[in-house]
Steps between C-alpha positions, in 0.01 A plus 500: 500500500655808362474826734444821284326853446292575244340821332237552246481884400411418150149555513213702705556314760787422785611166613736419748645174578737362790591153512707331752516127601123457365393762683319773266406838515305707219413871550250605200348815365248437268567854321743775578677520169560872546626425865767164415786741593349617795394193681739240354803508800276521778312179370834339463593551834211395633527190368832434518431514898213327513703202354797570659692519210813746471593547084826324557277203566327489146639224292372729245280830396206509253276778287254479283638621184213607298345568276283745681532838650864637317568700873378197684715290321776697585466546849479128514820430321713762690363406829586132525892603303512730799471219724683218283788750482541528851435143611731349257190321382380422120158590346170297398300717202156379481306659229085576579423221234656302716349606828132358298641177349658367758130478687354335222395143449452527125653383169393780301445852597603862494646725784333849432645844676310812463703772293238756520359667155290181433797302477671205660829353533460132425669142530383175366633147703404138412620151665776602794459853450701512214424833290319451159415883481813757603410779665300760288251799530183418395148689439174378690389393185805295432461390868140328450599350138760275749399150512589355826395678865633843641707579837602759670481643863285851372173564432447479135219437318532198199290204478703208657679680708614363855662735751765379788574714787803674460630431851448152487701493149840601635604173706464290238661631230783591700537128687503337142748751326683450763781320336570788221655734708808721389713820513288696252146621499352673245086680392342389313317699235281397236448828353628840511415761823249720347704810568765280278227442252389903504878631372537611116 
């Protein structure tokens, strides 16, 4: 049993998530996406003590990578290299397809992320969650032409859509990644920022 912190920034929501000697501890906020900076350290400490778990401790550090929220992501990703730098510790990047398939019991079926503007980011997975769609950005109506059943952890509104809890999504996608940790970390963006996609 691995002990480890990990962070998801990369969407509207916070997660938090201690680990130590099978003893867990999640701190969630279900949507402060203008407040990730804000909030972020104190919910790390706080769960850091409640498991009694000092950084040096981690065998390793994880964030959500995206996509989602370009700041978000960002916070995310400097946060836990923060701590990996001074623990001497390597990194776990878990992307937010990820945090869906990896609490899914299905063959065939797409992780869907809200990207705002009636669009999605999307990722198709058949047998062993092996990806038969990359990750793309996708228009409701491409969304409902789909053939196999939607998840995510948002409210959105397509037929055959199934929605996890987001703080309930972090364990397990961390726990069985757990074994592709390394030195680098990287986002993970599907598209361009839309200040990106506003320049001449």
């Amino acid at each position: 049993m691995s002990n480890f912190l990990a962070i998801d920034t990369a969407s509207r929501h916070l997660t938090v998530l201690a680990v130590k000697d099978g003893k867990k501890v999640l701190k969630h906020s279900p949507d402060c996406a203008m407040r990730h900076s804000v909030i972020l350290m104190d919910e790390i400490d706080s769960a850091l003590k409640e498991t009694d778990l000092a950084p040096g401790q981690c065998d390793f550090f994880c964030a959500v990578t995206g996509p989602g929220s370009f700041t978000g992501i960002r916070i995310g990703i400097a946060t836990v290299k923060g701590f990996a730098l001074g623990a001497g510790k390597p990194l776990l990047s878990v992307t937010s397809f990820d945090l869906i398939a990896y609490n899914v019991n299905s063959e065939n079926f797409y992780t869907v992320i809200d990207a705002s503007h009636g669009h999605c980011y999307v990722c198709g997975y058949g047998a062993d969650r092996k990806i038969t769609l990359g990750p793309c950005y996708m228009s409701a109506e491409e969304i409902e032409a789909l053939p196999y059943p939607l998840f995510g952890f948002e409210d959105l509104p397509f037929s055959g859509y199934t929605r996890l809890r987001a703080d309930e999504c972090l364990y397990s996608a961390v726990s069985l990644n757990a074994d592709k940790i390394s030195d680098e970390m990287s986002a993970l963006y599907v598209r361009k920022s839309q200040a990106e996609e506003g320049r001449k």
